[in-house]
MIVO-194748 format. One line per 10 residues: number of its first residue (from 1); their letters; for each residue x, y, z of N, C-alpha, C, O. Coordinates in Angstrom, 2 decimals, always signed. Atoms other than C-alpha are relative to their C-alpha. Layout:
BEGIN
NUM = a = X Y Z X Y Z X Y Z X Y Z ~ ...
***
This chain:
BEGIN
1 = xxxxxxxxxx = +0.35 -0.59 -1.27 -19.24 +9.46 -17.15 -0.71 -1.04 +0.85 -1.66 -1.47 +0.19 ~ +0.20 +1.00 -0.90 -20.09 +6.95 -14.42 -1.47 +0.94 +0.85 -1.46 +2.09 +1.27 ~ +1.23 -0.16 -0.12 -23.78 +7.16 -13.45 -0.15 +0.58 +1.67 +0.89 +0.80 +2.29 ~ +0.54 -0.34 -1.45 -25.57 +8.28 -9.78 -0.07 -1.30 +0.51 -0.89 -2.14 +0.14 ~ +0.29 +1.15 -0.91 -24.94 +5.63 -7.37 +0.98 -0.59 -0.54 +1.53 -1.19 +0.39 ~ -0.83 +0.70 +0.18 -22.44 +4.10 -9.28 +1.04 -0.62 +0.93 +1.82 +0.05 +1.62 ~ -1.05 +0.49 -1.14 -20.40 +1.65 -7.25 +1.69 -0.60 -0.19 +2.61 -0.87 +0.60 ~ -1.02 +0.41 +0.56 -17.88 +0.61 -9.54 +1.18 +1.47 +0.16 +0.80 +2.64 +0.05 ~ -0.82 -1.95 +0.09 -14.31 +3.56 -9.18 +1.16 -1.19 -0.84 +1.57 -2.35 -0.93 ~ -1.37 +0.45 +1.37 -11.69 +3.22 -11.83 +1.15 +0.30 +1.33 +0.94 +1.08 +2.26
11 = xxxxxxxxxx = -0.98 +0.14 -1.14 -8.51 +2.65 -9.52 +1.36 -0.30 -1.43 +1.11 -0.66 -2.58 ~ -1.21 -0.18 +0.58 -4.79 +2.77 -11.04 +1.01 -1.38 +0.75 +0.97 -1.67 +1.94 ~ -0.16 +0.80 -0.91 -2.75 -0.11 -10.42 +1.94 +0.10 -0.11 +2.52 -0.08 -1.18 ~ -1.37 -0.35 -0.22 +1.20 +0.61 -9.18 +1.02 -0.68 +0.02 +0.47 -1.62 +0.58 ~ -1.47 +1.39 -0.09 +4.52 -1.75 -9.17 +0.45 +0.58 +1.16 +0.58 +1.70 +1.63 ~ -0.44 +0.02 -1.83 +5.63 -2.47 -5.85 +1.76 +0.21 -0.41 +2.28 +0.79 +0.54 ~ -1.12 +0.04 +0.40 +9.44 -2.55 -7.65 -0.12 +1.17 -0.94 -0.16 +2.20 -0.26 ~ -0.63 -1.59 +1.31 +9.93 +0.29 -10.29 -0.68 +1.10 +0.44 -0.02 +2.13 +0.40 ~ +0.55 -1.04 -0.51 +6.89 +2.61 -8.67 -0.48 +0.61 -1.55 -0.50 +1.82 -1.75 ~ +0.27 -0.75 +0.92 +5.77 +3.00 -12.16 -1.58 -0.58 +0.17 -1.93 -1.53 +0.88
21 = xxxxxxxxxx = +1.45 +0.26 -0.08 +1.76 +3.13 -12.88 +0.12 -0.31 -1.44 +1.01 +0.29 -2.04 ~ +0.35 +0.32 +1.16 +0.65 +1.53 -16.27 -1.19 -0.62 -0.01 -1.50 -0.63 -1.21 ~ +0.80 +0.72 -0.14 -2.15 -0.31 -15.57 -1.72 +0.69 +0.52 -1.52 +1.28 +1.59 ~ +0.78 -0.15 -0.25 -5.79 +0.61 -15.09 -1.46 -1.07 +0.10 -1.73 -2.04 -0.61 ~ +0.72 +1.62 -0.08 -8.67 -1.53 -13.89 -1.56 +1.37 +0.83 -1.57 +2.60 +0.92 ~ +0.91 -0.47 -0.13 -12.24 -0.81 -12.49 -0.08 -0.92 +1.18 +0.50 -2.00 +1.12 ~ +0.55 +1.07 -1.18 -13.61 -2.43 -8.98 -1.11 +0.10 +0.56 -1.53 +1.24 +0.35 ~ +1.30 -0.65 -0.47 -16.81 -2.33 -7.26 +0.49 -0.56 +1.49 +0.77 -1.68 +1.93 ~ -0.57 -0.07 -0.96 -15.78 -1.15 -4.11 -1.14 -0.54 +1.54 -0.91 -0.27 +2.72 ~ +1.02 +0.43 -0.61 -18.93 -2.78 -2.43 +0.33 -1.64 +0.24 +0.24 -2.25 +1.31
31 = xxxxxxxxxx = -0.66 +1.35 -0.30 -17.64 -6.13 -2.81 +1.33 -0.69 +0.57 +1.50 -1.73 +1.21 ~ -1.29 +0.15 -0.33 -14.03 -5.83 -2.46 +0.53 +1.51 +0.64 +0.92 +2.46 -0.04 ~ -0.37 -1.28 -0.14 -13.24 -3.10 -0.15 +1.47 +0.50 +0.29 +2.01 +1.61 +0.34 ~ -1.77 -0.04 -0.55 -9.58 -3.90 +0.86 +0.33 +0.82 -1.38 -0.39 +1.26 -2.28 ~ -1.18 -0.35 +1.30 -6.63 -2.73 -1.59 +0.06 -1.43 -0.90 +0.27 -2.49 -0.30 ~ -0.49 +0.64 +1.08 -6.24 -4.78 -4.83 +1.26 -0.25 -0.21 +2.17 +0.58 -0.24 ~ -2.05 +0.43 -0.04 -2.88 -6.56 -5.15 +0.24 -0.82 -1.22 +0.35 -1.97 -0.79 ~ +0.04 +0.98 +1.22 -2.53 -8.39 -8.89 +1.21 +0.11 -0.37 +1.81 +1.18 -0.30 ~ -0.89 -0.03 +0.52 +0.32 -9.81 -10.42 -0.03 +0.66 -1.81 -0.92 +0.19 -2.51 ~ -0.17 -0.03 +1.43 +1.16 -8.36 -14.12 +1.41 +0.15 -0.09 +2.31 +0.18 +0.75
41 = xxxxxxxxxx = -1.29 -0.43 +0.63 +3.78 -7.66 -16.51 +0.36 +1.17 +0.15 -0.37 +2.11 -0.17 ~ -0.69 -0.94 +0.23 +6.00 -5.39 -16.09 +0.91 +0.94 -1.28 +2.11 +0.91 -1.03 ~ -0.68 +0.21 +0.98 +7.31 -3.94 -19.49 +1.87 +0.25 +0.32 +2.96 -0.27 +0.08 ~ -1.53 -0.81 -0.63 +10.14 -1.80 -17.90 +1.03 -1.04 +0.79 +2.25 -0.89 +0.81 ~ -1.11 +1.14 -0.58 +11.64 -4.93 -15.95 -0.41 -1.56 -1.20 +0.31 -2.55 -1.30 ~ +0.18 +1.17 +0.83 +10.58 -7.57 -18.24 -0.78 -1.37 +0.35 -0.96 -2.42 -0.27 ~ +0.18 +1.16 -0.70 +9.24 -9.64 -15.90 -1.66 +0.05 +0.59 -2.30 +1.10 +0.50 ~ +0.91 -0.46 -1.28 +6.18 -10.20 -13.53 -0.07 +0.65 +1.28 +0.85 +0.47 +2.07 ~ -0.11 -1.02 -1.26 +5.58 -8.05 -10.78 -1.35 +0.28 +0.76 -2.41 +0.26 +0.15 ~ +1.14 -0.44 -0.98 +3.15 -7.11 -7.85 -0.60 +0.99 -0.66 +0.04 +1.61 -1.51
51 = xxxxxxxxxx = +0.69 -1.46 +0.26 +0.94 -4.43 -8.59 -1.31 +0.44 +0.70 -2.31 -0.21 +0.41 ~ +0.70 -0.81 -0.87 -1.20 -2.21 -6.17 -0.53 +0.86 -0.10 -0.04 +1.69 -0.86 ~ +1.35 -0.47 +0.40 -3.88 -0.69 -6.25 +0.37 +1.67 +0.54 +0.92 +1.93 +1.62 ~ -0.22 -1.60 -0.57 -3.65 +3.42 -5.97 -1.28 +0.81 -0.25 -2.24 +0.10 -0.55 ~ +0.91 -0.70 +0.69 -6.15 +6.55 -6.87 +0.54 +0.12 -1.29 +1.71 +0.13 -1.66 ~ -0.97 -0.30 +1.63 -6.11 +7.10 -10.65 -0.17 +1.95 +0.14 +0.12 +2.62 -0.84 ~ -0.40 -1.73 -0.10 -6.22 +11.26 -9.51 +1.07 +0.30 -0.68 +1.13 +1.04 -1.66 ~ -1.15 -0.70 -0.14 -2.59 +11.30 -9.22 +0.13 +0.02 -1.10 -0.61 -0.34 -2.02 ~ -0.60 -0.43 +1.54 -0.52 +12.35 -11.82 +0.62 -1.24 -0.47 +1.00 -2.16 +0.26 ~ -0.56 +1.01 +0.73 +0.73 +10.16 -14.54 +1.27 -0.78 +0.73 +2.23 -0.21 +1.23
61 = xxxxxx = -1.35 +0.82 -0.67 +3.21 +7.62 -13.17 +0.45 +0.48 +1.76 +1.28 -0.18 +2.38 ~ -0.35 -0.35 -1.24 +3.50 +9.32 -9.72 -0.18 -0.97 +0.77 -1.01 -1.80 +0.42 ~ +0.42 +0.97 -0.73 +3.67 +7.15 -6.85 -0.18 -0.01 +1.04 +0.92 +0.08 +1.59 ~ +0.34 -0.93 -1.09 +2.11 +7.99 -3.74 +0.84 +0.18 +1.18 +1.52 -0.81 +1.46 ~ -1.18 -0.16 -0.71 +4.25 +9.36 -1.08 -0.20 -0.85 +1.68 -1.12 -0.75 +2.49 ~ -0.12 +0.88 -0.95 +5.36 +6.87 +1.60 +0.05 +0.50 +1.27 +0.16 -0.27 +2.23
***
């Protein structure tokens, strides 16, 4: 459970190519307030891929509507 005042938010991070979510990360939104953009692996394409920063609310793998 994340404390009073806490500044750190758990954020979900999305593939700009498949639209799948796998990835979870933490940020402290005091320092970095833009959107998060990191490259990882993709397992589903095999490859590297963009990945973007979303709410972790949504539902599993959903990808927010454009």
């Amino acid at each position: 459970m994340a404390k009073k005042g806490d500044k750190r938010k758990i954020i979900g991070l999305i593939s700009e190519e498949s639209g799948e979510r796998i990835y979870y990360t933490t940020k402290n939104t005091m320092n970095t307030p833009e959107k998060l953009s990191l490259k990882k692996y993709s397992p589903k394409l095999r490859r590297t891929v963009v990945f973007t920063e979303t709410k972790k609310n949504l539902g599993r793998n959903e990808a927010p509507k454009r």
